[in-house]
N, C-alpha and C positions, 0 to 999 in steps of 0.2 A: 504494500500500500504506500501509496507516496505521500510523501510530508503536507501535500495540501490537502490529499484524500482524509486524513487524520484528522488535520486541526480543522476541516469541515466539518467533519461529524461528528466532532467532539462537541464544537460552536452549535451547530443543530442540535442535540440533544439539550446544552444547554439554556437554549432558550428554551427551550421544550419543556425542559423540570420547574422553570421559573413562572411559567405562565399561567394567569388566572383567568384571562381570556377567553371563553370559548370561541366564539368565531376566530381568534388568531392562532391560538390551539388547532382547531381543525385544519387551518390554512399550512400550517409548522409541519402537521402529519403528513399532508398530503407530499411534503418536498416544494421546492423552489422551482420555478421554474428554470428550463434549458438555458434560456439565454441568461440569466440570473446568475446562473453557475457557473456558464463560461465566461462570465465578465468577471467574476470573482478568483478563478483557476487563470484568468491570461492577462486581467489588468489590475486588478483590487492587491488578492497576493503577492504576485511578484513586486508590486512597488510599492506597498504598507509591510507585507511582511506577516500581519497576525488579523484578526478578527475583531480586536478590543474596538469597543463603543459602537460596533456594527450592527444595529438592530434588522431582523428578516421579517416581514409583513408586518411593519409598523404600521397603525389604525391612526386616519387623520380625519379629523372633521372635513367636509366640502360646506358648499355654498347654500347647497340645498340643504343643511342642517342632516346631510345623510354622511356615511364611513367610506371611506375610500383607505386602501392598501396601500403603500408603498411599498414598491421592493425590496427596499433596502435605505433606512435611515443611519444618518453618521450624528451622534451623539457624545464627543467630545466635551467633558468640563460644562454640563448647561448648554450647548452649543446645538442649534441646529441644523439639518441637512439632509437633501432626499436628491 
């Protein structure tokens, strides 16, 4: 297993354990999507290195006062980023 294959699925379970979420729970199980993964495996990895403040199917309010997903939120120190 390769060093990304690893700290993926380690990172995935982790959020997994943490989650009180049910819709984002559900979204965790099902896996990330293809392109998701490969952006994380060819651009996110190689030039961050680890997974830290990387949140998977962040839940964000829209306009309509309804939930929309993000693929991937960057949560630095308070900081946000999608």
């Amino acid at each position: 297993m390769s060093r990304f294959d690893q700290q993926y699925e380690e990172w995935l379970h982790s959020n997994l354990a943490v989650e009180r979420n049910p819709r984002r729970t559900e979204l965790l199980q099902k896996g990330l999507g293809h392109g998701t993964v490969e952006f994380l495996r060819s651009v996110w990895f190689p030039a961050v290195g680890n997974f830290s403040h990387l949140l998977p199917e962040w839940e964000v309010r829209d306009f309509g006062n309804g939930y929309r997903y993000l693929d991937l939120a960057y949560m630095p120190d308070g900081a946000k980023g999608g």
